[in-house]
N, C-alpha and C positions, 0 to 999 in steps of 0.2 A: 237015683231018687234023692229028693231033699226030705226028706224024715226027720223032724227033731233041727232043721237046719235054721234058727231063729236071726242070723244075720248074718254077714259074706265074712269069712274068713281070709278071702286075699289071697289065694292061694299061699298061704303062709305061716309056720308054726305060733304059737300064743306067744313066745317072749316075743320072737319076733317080728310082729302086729301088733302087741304094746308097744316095743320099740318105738317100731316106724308110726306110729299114731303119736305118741309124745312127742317124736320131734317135729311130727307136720303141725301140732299143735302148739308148741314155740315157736316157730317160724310163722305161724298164723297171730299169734298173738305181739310177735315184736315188729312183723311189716305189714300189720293188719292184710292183705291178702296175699294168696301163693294162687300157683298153676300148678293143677295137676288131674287126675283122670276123673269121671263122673263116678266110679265106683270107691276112689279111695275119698272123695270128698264127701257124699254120703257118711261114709262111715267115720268119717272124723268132724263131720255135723253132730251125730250122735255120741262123741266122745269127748270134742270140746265144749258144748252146751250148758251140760251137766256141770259142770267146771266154772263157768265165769259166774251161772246162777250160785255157787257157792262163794263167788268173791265177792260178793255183792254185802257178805256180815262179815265185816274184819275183823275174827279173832284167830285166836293160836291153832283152835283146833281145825277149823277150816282152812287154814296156811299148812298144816302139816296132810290134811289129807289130800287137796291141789298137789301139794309134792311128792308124797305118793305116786302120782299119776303123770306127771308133768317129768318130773327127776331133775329139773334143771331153777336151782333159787333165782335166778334171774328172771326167768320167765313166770314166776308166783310172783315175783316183788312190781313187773310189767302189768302184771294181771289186777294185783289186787289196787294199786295204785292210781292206772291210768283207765286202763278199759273199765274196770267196775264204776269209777266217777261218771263214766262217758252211758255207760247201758243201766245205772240206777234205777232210771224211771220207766226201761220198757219190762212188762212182765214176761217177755221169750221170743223168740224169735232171732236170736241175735246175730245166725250169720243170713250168707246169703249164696246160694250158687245161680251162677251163669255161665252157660254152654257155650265153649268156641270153637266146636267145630271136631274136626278128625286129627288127627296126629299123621305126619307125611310116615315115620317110618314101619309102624303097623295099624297105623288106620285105627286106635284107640281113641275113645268117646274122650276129648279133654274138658275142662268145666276149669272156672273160677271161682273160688270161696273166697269169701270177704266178710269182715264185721259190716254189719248194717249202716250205725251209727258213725262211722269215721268213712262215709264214702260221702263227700261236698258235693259231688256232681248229680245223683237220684236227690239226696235231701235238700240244696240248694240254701247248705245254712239255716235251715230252719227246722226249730226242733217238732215232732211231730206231735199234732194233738191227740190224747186218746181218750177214746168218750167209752164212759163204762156203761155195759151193757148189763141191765137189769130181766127179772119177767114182768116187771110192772113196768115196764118200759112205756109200751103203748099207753097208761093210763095217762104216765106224766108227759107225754107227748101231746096230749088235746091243750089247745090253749087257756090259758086260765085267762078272767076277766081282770085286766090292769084294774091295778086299782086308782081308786079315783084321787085326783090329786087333792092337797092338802088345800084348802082354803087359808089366804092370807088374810093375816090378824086384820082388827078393821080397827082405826085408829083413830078414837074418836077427837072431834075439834072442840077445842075449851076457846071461850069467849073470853077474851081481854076486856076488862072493863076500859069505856071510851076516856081521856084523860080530859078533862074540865078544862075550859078555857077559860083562860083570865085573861078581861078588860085591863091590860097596863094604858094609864094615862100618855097622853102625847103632849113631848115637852118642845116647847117651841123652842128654836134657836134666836135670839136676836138678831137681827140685819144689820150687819157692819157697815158704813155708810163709807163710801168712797171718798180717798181726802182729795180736796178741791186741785186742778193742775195748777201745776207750778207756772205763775206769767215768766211771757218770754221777755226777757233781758234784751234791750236794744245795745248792740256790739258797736261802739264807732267806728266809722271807716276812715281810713286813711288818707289825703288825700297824696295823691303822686305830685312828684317833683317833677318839673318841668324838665327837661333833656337839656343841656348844653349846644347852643348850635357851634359846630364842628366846623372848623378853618377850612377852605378849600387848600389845599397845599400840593403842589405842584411835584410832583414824583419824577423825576431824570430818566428818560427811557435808556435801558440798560442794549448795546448794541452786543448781539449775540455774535458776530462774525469774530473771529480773534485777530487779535491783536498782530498786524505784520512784524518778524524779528528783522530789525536791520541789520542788512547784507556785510558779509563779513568782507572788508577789502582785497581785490585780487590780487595775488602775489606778482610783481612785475618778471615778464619773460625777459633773461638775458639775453642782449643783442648776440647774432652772432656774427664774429669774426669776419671785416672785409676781404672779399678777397686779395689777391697780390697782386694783380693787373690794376685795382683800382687805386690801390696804394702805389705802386709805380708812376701812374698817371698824375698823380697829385705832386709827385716828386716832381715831376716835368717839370710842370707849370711852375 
């Protein structure tokens, strides 16, 4: 029977279910998410909650009672520092579980827990708006009548008084009278010298053919030597 049974114990003694809840709860706050079963994530939704809403007013006594529960000053200094900056402006809600399925070795329900605020992929960088919800809600939901717009100043025109013209006299200029031209000067002319008539003079026509070198005299050829029959003959006689 569940009698008196107000939440899951874990099959597991009280230290030890603080224990292991404080350190799923450090390792939830320093890799913003973990993997682990639908039943331990539950109960550590319910245990880290409580916890980051207290990190949200930084003073001593809510740093000692986070450690308390936490046991580990590193993960109050992670807490109070980085995640409370980050989940300031939501009023709760701050993790989130999602289910992945069966576990291969006993087929156990497994879930992912994660802060809200530090998942970029659901919020897409943008911080979320939240519109507070009133019971006069409805009323100020009817539109109310714009109001009407301001009318521009109207700006009245001031007359310039027109500026008097005055008649100035018109002063004549004298007419310069153009001085008379200059007569043209008669230039004497020259007259030309008559030309020298020019000598007929008789030019030697130059013969282009050159000049023959006279032949050099030929050297006279030595007689040669009568022969000995003719010279015996002449002895005869």
């Amino acid at each position: 029977m569940r009698h008196g049974k107000k939440f899951n114990h874990l099959s597991r003694q009280t230290g030890h279910r603080k224990s292991m809840l404080a350190n799923m709860a450090c390792s939830l706050i320093e890799h913003k998410r973990i993997n682990t079963t639908v039943a331990k994530a539950k109960a550590l939704k319910q245990f880290v909650e409580p916890l980051i809403t207290k990190s949200k007013e930084d003073t001593t006594h809510n740093r000692r009672i986070v450690f308390a529960y936490l046991r580990n000053k590193y993960g109050v200094t992670e807490l109070f520092r980085e995640v409370a900056a980050k989940v300031g402006d939501r009023p709760g809600g701050y993790t989130r579980i999602i289910k992945m399925g069966n576990r291969l070795g006993d087929n156990a329900d497994m879930a992912m827990i994660e802060l809200v605020d530090f998942n970029e992929l659901y919020n897409g960088g943008k911080k979320e708006e939240k519109k507070a919800k009133t019971r006069r809600a409805k009323k100020t939901t009817t539109t109310a009548a714009a109001p009407a717009p301001k009318a521009a100043p109207v700006v009245e025109e001031v007359e310039t008084p027109e500026a008097e013209v005055v008649d100035t006299p018109v002063v004549e200029t004298p007419v310069v009278e153009e001085s008379p031209a200059v007569a043209e000067v008669e230039v004497p002319t020259v007259e030309e010298t008559p030309e020298a008539p020019v000598a007929d003079v008789e030019i030697p026509a130059v013969d282009d053919t050159p000049a023959e070198t006279p032949e050099a005299p030929a050297a006279e050829a030595p007689e040669a030597p009568a022969d000995e029959n003719t010279s015996e003959e002449k002895k005869e006689e």
